[in-house]
Backbone bond lengths (Angstrom), bond angles and torsions (degrees), N, CA, C in turn:
res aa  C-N    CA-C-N  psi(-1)  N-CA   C-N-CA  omega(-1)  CA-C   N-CA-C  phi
1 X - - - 1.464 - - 1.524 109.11 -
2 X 0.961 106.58 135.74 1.828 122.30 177.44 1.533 113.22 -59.90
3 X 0.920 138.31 151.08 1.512 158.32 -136.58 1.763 97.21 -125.10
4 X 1.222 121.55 116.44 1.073 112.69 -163.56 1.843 106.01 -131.27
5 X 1.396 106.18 119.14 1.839 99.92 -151.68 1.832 80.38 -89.32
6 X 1.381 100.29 172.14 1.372 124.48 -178.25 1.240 116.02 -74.93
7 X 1.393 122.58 -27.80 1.329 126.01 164.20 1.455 131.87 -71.11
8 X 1.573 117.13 -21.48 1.286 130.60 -179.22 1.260 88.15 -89.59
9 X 1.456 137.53 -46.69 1.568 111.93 -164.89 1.426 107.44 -83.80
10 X 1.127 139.72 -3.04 1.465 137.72 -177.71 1.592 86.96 -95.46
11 X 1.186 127.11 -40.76 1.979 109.56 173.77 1.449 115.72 -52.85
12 X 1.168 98.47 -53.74 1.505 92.28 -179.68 1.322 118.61 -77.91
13 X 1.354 118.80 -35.82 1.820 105.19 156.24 1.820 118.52 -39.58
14 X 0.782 100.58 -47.62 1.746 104.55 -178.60 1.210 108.05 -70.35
15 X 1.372 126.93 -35.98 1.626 124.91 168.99 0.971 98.77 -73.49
16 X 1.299 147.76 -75.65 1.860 132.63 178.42 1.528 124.53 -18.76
17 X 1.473 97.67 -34.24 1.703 89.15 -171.32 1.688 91.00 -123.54
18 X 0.676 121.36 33.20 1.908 124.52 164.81 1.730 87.31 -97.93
19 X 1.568 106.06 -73.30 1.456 105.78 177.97 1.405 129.01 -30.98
20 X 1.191 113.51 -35.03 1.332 124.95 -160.80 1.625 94.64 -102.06
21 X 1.140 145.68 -17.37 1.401 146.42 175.91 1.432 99.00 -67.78
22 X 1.970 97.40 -76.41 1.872 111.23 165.08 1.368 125.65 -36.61
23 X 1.161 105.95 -5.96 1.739 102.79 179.08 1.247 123.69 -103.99
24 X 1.749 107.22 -40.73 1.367 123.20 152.03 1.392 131.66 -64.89
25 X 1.243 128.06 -28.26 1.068 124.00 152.20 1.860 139.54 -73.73
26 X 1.466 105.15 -21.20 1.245 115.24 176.51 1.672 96.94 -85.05
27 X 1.135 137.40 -14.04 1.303 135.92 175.76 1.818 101.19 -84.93
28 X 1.130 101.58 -58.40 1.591 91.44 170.92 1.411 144.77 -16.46
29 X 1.653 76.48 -71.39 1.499 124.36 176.66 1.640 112.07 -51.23
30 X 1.607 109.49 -49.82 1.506 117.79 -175.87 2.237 105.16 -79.47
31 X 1.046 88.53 -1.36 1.965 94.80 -175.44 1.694 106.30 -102.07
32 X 1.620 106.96 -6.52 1.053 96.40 -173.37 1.292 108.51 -105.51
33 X 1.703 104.21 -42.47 1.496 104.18 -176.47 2.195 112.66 -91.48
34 X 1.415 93.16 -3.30 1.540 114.67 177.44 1.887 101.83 57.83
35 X 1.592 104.62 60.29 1.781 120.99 174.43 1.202 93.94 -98.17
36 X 1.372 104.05 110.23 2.115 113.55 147.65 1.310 120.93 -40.02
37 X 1.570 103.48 -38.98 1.167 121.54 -179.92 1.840 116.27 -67.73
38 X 1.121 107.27 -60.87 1.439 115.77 162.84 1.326 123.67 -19.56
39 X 1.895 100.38 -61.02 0.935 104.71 -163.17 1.331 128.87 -81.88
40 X 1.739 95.46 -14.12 1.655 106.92 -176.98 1.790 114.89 -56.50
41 X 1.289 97.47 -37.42 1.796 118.67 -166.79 1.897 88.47 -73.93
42 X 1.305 126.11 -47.72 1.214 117.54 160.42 1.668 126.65 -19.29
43 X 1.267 94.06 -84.26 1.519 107.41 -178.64 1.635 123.56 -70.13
44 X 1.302 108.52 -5.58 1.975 113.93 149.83 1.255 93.20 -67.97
45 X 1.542 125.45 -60.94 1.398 113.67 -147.71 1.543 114.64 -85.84
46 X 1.563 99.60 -1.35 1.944 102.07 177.97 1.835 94.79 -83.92
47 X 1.822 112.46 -54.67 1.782 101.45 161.50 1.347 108.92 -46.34
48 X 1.006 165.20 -41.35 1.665 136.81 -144.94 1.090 82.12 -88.11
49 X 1.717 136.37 -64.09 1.578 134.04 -171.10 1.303 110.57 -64.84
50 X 0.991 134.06 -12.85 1.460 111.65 158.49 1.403 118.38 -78.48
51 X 1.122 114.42 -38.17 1.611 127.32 -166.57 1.246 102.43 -76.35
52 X 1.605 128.27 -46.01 1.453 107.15 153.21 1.175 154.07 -64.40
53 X 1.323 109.18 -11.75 1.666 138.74 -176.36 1.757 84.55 -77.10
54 X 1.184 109.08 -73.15 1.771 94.20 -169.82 1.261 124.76 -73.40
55 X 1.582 124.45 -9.34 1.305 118.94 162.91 1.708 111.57 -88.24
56 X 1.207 137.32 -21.53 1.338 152.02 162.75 1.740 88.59 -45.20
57 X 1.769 125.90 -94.94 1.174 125.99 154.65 2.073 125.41 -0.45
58 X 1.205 92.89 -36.87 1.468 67.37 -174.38 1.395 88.53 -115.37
59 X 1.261 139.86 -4.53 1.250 138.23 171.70 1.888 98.34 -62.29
60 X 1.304 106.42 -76.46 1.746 117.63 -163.05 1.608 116.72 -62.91
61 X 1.962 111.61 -12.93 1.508 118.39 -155.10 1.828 101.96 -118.21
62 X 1.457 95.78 -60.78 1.823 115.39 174.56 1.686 122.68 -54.67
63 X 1.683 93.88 -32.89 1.990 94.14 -149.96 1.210 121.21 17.59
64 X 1.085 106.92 84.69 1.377 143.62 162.33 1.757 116.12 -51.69
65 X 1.259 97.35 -25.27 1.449 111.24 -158.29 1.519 124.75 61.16
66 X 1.410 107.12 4.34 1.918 103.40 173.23 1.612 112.51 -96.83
67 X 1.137 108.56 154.04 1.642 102.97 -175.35 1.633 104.58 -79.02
68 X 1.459 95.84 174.04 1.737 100.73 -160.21 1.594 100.56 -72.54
69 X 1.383 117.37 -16.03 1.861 125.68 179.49 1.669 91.97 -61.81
70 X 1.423 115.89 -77.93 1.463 111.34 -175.59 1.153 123.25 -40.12
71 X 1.678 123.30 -48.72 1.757 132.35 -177.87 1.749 103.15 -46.59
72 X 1.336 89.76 -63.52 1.769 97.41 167.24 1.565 130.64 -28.44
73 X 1.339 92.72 -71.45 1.166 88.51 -170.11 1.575 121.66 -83.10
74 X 1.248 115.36 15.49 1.295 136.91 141.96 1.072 125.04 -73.08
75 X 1.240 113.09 -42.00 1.784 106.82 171.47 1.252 127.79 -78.97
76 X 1.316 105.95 -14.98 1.392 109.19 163.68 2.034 113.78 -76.30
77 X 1.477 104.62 -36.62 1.368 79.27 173.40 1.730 117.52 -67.53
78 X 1.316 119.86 -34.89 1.358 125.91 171.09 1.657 105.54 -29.67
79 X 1.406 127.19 -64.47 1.066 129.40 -159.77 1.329 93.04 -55.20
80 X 1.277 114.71 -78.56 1.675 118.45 -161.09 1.516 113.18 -41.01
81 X 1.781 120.71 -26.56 1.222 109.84 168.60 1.459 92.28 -73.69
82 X 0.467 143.12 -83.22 1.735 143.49 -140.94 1.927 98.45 -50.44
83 X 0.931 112.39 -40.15 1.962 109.82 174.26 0.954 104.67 -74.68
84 X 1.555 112.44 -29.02 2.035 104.35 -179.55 1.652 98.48 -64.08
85 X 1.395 119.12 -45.56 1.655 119.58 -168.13 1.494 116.24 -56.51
86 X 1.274 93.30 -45.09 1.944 114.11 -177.77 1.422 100.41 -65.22
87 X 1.352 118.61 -34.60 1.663 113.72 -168.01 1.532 100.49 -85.27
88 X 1.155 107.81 -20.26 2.027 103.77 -160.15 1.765 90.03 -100.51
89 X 1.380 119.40 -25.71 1.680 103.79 153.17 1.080 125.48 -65.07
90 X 1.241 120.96 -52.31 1.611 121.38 -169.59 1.646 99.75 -60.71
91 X 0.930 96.66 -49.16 1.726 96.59 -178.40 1.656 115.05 -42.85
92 X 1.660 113.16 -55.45 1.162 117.10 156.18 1.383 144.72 -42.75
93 X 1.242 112.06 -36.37 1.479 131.15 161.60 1.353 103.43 -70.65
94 X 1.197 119.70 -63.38 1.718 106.83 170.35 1.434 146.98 -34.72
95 X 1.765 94.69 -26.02 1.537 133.48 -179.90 1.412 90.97 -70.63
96 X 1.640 117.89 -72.09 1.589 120.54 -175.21 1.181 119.44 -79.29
97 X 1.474 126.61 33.24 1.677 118.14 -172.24 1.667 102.56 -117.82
98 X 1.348 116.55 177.59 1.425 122.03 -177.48 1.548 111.75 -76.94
99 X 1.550 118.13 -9.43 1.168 111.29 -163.76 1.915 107.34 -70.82
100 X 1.223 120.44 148.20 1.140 129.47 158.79 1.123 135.25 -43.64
101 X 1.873 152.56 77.18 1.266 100.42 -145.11 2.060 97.83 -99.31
102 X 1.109 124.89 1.50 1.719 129.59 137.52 1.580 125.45 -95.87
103 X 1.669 85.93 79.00 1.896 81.96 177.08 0.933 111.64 -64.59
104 X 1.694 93.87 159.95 1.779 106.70 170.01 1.642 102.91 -80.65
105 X 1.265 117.21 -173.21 1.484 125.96 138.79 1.089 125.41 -144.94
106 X 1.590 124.01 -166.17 1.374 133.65 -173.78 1.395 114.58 -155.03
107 X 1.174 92.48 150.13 1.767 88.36 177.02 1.844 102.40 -57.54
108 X 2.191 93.40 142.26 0.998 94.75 171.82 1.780 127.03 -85.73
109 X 1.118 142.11 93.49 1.470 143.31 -149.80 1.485 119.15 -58.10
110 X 1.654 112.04 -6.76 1.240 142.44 -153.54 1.646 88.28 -108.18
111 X 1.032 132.95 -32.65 1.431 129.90 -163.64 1.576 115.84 82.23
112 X 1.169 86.10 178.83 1.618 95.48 159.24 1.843 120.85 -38.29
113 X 1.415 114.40 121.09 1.291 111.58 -179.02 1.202 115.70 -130.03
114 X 1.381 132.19 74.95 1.659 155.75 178.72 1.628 113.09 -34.22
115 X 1.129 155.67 103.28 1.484 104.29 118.26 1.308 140.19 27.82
116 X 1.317 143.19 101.09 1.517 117.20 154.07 1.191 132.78 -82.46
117 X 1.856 112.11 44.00 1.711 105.08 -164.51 1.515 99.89 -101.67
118 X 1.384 111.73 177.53 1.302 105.29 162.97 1.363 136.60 -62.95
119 X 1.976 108.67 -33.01 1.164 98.58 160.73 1.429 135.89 -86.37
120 X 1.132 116.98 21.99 1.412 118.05 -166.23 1.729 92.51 -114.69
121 X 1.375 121.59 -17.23 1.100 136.94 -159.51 1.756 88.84 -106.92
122 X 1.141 135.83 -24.63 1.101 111.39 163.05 1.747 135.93 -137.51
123 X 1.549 84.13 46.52 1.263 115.56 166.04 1.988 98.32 -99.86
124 X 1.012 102.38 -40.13 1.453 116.28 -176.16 1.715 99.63 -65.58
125 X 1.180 140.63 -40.93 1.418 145.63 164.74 1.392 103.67 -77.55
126 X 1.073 127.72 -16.37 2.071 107.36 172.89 1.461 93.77 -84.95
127 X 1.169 140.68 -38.97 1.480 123.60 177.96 1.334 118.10 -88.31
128 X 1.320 122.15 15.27 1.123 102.43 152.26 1.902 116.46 -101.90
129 X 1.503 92.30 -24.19 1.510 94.64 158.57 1.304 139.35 -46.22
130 X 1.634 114.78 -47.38 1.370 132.61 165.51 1.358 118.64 -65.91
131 X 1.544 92.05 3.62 2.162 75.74 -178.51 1.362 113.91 108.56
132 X 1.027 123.97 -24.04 1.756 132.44 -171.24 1.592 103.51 -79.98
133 X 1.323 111.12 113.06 1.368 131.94 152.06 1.336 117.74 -80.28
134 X 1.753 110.96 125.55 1.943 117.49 164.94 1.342 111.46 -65.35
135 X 1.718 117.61 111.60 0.706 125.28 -175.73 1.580 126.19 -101.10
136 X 1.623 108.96 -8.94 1.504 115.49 -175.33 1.573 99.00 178.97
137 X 1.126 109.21 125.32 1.939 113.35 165.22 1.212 94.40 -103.94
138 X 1.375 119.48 155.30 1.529 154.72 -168.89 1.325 104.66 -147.50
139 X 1.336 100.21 162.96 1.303 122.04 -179.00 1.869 109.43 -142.96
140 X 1.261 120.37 177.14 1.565 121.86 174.76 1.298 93.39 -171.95
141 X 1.700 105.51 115.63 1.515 109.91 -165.38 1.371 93.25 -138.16
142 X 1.880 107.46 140.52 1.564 95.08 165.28 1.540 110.71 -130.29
143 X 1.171 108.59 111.45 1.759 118.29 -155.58 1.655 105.63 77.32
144 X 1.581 93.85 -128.24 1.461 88.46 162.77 1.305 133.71 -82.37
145 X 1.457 119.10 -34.98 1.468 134.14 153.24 1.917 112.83 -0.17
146 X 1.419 99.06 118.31 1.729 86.24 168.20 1.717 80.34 -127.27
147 X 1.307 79.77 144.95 1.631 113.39 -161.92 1.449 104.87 -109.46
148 X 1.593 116.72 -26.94 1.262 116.40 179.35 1.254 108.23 172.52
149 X 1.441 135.63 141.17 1.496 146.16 -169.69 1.294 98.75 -129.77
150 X 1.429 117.21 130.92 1.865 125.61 164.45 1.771 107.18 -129.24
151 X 1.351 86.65 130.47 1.506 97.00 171.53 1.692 100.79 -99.62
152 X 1.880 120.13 101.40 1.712 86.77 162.10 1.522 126.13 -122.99
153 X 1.581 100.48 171.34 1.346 92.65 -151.23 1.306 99.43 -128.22
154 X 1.556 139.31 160.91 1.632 124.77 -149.90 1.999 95.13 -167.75
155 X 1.756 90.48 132.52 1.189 96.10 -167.23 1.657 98.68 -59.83
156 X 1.650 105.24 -170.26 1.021 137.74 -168.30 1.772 106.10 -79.29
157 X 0.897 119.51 -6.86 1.614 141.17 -162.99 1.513 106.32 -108.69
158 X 1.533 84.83 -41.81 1.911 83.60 -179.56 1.772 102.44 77.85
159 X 0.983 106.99 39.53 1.690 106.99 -179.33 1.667 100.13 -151.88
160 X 1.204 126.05 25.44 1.346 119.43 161.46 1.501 91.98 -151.01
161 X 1.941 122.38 156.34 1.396 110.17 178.93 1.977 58.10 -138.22
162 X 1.719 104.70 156.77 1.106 114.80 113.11 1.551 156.02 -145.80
163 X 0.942 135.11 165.09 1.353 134.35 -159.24 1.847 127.97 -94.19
164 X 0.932 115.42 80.60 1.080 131.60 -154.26 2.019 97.38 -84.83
165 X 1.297 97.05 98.74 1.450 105.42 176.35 1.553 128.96 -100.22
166 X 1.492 124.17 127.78 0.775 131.37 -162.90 1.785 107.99 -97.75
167 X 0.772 137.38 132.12 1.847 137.84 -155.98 1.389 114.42 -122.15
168 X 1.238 139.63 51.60 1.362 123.19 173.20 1.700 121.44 -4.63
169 X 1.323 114.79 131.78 1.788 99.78 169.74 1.151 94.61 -135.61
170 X 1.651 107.20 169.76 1.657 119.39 -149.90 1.781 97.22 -73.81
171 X 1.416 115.81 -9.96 1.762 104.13 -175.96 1.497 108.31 -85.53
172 X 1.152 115.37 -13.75 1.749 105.52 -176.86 1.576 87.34 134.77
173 X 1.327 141.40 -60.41 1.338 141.15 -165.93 1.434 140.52 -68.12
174 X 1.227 162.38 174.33 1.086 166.66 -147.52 1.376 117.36 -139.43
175 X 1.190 102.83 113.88 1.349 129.38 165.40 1.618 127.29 -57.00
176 X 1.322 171.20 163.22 1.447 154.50 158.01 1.558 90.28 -149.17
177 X 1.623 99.80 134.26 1.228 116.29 -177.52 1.919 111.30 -135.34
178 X 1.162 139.31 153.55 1.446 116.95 173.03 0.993 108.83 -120.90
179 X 1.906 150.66 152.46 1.062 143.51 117.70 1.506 144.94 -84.82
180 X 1.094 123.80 113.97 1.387 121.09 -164.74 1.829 124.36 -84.95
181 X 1.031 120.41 96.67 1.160 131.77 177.34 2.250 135.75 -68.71
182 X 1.369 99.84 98.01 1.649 86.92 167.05 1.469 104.49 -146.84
183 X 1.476 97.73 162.76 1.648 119.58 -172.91 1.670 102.35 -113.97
184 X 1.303 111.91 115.64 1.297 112.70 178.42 2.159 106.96 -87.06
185 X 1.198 112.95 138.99 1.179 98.35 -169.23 1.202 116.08 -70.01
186 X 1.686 133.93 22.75 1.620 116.21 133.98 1.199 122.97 -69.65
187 X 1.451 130.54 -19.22 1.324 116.79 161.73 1.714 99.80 123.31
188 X 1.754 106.59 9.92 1.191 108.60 167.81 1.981 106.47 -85.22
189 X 1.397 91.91 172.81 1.839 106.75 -172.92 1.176 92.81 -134.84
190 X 1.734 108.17 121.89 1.617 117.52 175.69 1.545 104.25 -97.66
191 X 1.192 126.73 134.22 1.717 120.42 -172.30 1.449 81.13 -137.43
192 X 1.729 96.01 114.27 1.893 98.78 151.41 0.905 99.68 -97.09
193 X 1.873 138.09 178.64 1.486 136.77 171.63 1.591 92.71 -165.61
194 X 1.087 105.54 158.46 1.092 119.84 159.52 1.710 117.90 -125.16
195 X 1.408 112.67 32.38 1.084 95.90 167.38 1.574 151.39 -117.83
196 X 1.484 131.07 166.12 1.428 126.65 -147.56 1.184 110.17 -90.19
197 X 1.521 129.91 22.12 1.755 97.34 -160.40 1.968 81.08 -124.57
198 X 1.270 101.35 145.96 1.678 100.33 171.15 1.171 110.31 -54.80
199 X 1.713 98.35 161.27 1.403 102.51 157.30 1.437 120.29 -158.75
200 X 1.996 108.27 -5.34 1.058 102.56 147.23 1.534 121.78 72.47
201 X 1.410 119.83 -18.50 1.545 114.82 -171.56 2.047 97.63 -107.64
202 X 1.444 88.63 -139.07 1.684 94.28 -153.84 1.725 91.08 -130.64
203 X 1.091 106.55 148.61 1.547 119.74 172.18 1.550 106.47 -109.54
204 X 1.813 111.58 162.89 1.509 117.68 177.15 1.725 86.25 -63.56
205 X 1.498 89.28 175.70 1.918 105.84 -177.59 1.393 101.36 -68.81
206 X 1.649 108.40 -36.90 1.365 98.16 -141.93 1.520 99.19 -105.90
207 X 1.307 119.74 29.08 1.733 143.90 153.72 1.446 99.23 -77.68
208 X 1.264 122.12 110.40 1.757 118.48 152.68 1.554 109.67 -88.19
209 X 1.038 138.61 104.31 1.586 156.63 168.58 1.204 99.51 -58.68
210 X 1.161 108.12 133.80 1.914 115.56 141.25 1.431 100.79 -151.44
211 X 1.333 103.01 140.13 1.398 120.85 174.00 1.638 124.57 -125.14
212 X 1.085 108.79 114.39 1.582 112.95 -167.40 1.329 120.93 -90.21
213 X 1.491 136.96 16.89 1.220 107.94 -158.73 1.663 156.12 0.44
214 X 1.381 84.07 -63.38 1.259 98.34 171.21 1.821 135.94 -71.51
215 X 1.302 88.27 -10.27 1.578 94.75 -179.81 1.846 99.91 -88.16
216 X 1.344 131.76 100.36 1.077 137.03 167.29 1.853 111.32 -86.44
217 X 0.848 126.67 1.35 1.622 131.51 178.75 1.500 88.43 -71.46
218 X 1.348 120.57 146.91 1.573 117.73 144.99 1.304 118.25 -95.94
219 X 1.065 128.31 1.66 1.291 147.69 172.01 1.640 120.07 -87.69
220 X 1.410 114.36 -38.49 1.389 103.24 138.96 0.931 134.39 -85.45
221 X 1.028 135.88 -23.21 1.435 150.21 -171.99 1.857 98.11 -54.66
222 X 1.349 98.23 -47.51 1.608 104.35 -164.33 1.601 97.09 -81.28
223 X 1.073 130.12 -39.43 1.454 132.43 175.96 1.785 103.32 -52.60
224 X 0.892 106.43 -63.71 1.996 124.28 163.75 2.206 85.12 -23.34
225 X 1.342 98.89 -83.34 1.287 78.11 -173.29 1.364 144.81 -82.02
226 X 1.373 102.32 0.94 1.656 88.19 154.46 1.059 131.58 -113.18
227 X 1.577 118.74 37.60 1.114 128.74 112.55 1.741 155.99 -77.92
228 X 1.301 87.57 -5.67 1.333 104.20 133.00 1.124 147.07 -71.21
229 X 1.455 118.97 -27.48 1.697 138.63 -177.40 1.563 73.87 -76.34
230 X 1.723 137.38 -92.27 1.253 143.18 -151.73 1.448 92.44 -19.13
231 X 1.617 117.43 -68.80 1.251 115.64 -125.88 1.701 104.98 -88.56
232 X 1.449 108.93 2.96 1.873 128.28 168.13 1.559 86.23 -74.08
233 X 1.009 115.40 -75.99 1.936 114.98 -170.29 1.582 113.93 97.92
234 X 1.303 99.22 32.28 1.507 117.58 -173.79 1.834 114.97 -131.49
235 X 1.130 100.44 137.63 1.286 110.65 165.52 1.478 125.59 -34.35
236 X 1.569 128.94 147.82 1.379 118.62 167.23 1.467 120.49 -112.35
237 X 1.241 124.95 111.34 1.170 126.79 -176.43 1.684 96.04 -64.23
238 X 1.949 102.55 161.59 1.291 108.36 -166.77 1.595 91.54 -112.92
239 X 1.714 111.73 139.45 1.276 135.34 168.05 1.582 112.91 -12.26
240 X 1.233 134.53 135.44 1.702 119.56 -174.31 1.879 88.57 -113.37
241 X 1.475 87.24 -49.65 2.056 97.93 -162.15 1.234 90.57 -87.64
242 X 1.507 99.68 165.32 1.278 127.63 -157.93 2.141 83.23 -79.38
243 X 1.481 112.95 172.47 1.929 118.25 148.27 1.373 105.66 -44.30
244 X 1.376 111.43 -62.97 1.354 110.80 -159.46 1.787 110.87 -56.45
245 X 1.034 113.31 -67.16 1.002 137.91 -178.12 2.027 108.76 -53.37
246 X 1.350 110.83 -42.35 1.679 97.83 175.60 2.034 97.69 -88.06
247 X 1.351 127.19 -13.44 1.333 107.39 -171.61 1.778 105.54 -69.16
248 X 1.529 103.14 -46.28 1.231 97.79 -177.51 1.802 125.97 -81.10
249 X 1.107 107.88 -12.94 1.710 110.35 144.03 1.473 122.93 -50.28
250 X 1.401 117.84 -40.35 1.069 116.66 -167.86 1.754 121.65 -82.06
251 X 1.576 101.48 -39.88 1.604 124.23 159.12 1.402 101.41 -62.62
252 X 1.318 147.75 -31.79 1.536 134.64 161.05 1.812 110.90 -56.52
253 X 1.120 99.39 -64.25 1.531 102.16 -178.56 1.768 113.76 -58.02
254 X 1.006 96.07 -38.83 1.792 83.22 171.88 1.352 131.32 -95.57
255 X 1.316 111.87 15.98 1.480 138.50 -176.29 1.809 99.59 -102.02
256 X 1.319 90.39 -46.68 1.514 89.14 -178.98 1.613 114.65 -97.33
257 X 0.999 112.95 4.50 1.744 119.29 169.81 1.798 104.15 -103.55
258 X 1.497 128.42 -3.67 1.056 113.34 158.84 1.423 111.04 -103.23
259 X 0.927 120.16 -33.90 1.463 111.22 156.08 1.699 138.39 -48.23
260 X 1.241 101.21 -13.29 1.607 117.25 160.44 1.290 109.05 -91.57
261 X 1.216 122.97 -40.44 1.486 104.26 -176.29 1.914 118.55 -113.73
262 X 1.459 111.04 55.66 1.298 156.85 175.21 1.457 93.16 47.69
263 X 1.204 146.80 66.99 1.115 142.02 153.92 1.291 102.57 -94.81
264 X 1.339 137.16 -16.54 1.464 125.23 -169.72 2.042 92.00 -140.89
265 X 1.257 96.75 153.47 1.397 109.00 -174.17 1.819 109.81 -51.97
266 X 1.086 131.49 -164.22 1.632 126.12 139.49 1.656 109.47 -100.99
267 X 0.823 110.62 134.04 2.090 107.15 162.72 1.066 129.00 -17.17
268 X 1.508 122.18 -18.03 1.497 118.40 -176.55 1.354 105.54 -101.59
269 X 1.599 115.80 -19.49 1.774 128.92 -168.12 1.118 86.82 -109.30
270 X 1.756 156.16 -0.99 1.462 135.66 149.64 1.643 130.30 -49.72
271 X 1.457 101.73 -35.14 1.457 114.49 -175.36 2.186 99.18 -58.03
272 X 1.195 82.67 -68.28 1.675 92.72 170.63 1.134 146.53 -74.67
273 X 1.573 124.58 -11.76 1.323 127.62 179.74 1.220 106.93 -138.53
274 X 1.730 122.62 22.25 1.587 121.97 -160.34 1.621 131.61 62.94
275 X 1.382 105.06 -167.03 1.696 94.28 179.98 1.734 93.07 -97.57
276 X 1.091 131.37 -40.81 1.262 134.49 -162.23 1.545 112.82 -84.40
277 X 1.295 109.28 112.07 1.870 116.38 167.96 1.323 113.99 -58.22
278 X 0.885 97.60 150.32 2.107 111.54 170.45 1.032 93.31 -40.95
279 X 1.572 130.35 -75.91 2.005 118.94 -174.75 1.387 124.61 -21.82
280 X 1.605 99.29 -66.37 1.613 124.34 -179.86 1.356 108.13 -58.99
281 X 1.370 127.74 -55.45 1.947 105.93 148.63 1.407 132.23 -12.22
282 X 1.509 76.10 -66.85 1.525 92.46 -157.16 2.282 108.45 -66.26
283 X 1.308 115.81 -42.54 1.435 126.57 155.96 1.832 113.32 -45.84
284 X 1.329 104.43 -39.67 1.606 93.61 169.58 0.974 109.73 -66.54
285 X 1.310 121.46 -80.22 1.379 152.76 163.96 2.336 100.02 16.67
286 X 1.640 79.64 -65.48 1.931 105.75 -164.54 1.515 81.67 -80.96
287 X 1.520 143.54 -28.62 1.851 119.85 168.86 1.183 110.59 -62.55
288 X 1.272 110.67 -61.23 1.541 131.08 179.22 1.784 111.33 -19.87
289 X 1.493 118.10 -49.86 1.193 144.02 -167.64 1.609 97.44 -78.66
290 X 1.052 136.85 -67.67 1.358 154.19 -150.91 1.130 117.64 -93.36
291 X 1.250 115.88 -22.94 1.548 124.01 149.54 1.721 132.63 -91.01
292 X 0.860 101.40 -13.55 1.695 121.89 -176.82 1.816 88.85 -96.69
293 X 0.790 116.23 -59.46 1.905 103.02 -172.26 1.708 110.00 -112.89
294 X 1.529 110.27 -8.17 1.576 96.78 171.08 1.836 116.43 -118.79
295 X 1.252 86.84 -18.98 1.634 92.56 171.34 1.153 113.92 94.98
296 X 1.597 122.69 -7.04 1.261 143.80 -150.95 1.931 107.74 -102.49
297 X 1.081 130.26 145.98 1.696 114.93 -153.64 1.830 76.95 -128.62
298 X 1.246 125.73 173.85 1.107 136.20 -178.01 1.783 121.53 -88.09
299 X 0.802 134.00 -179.07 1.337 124.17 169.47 1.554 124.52 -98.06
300 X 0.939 128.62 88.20 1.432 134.57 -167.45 1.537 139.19 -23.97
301 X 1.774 93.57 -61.55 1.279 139.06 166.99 1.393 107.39 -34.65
C-alpha cells in the first residue's frame, strides 16, 4: 500500500468539499434564476465531485496501489457510463409514456401568466418597448399536467412573432426561453431559439434553425435574428394564421416529417417498440450529452 503524506490527503479533502460546495450551489443557483447556463457549469462540477469522492475513497480506503490521477480519471469514465445508462432509460420510458413529444395546444383562458420577478418583468417591458404586441397565450396541457405555457407576441409589421416560453422545472420554478419566428416570401421559415431542452429530430428543408443556448438576452437573441432575415436577402411575408392555429400546424408537419424519415416509429410499431426508433434514441441520447455539458444543440437539417 502507498504511503500517503498528510499534506496530499488534506488537498484532496479540500478539493472534495470545494467541489461539493460548487456543485451545490451552482445547482441552487440555476433553480432559482432557471439558467441553462448556470446549470451546465453545475453538472461538470457535480462530475468532478463525484469522480473525486469515489476515486479519493478508493485512493485513502482500498489501496489500490494507483495514484489518485488514475482512480480519477476512471471515475470519471464510470460516471458517464452510468449517465449514459440513466439517459438511454429515461429516454426509453419516454418512448413508452403518455407524454406528447409534439404537443398540441390551446388557447390559454387564464391569459397572460407572468412571473412576478424582476427579470421576467423586464423582459416583459423590452418588448413592449421594441414594438412587440401580445398577440395570443397558449397553453399545452396533459390532463392536469402543464407541460408548457407561451405568451406570443408580434411586431407591428406582422413579419416577426415571438414565442416567449414558459418551462416548468423539476424544483417548483420557471424556466423562460424565446423563439423567434419569420416567413420570407419564398415560403422559407427563419427560427432563432434559444432553447435548452433536446429534441434530436429533423425539421422541413425549408425551416433554417438556429439554436442558441447560450444566448439568454432576448435582446440579442432578436438582433441574432435579424440578422438572419438581412443575411436571406429576401422579403418578409406578413403572418396569415392566427399563433394558435400556425403552432399546431407546424407540430403536425414535423411530427409527420419525422416519422417519414424513421426518427419516430409508424402507428402500428408504437404499440410494440414505442414511438421512438433506435436512431431517434440514439439523436436524443447525443443532444442530451451536448447540451447538458457543452451547450451545443445538434444540427437539425
Amino acid at each position: 500500500m502507498q504511503s500517503i503524506s498528510a499534506g496530499e490527503s488534506l488537498l484532496i479533502q479540500g478539493a472534495i468539499l470545494a467541489l461539493a460546495v460548487l456543485s451545490l450551489s451552482l445547482s441552487w443557483w440555476a433553480s432559482q434564476i432557471g439558467s441553462p447556463v448556470v446549470a451546465l457549469f453545475g453538472r461538470w462540477a457535480r462530475w468532478f465531485f463525484i469522480s473525486l469522492l469515489v476515486a479519493g475513497g478508493l485512493y485513502f480506503l482500498a489501496g489500490t496501489g494507483y495514484g489518485i490521477g488514475v482512480l480519477f480519471s476512471i471515475s470519471i469514465l464510470l460516471w458517464f457510463v452510468l449517465e449514459t445508462g440513466y439517459n438511454w432509460l429515461a429516454i426509453s420510458a419516454l418512448s413508452r409514456s403518455e407524454l406528447p413529444l409534439f404537443p398540441s395546444f390551446q388557447e390559454n383562458e387564464n391569459g397572460e401568466e407572468w412571473p412576478s420577478s424582476k427579470y421576467h418583468i423586464a423582459i416583459k417591458d423590452w418588448l413592449r418597448d421594441a414594438g412587440f404586441k401580445r398577440k395570443q397565450a397558449l397553453i399545452s396541457n396533459l390532463e392536469e399536467l402543464i407541460l408548457m405555457r407561451t405568451s406570443v407576441y408580434e411586431n407591428e409589421e406582422q413579419t416577426i412573432r415571438i414565442h416567449v416560453l414558459f418551462l416548468p422545472n423539476p424544483r417548483g420554478g420557471t424556466s423562460v426561453c424565446f423563439t423567434c419566428y419569420s416567413t420570407t416570401l419564398n415560403g422559407d421559415l427563419i427560427v432563432t431559439d434559444n432553447l435548452f431542452l433536446p429534441f434530436g429530430g429533423f425539421y422541413p428543408e425549408n425551416w433554417d434553425v438556429e439554436r442558441s443556448p447560450w444566448t439568454r438576452s432576448i435582446q440579442k437573441l432578436v438582433q441574432r435574428h435579424h440578422e438572419r432575415i438581412d443575411a436571406k436577402a429576401d422579403s418578409l411575408a406578413p403572418f396569415v394564421m392566427t399563433p394558435l392555429e400556425q403552432i399546431n400546424e407546424d407540430q403536425r408537419e414535423v411530427e409527420q416529417l419525422n416519422r417519414d424519415l424513421g426518427f419516430l416509429h409508424t402507428h402500428a410499431e408504437e404499440v410494440e417498440s414505442g414511438r421512438l426508433t433506435t436512431a431517434g434514441k440514439a439523436r436524443i441520447w447525443q443532444e442530451i450529452w451536448t447540451l447538458a455539458y457543452l451547450g451545443i444543440p445538434l444540427k437539425y437539417n
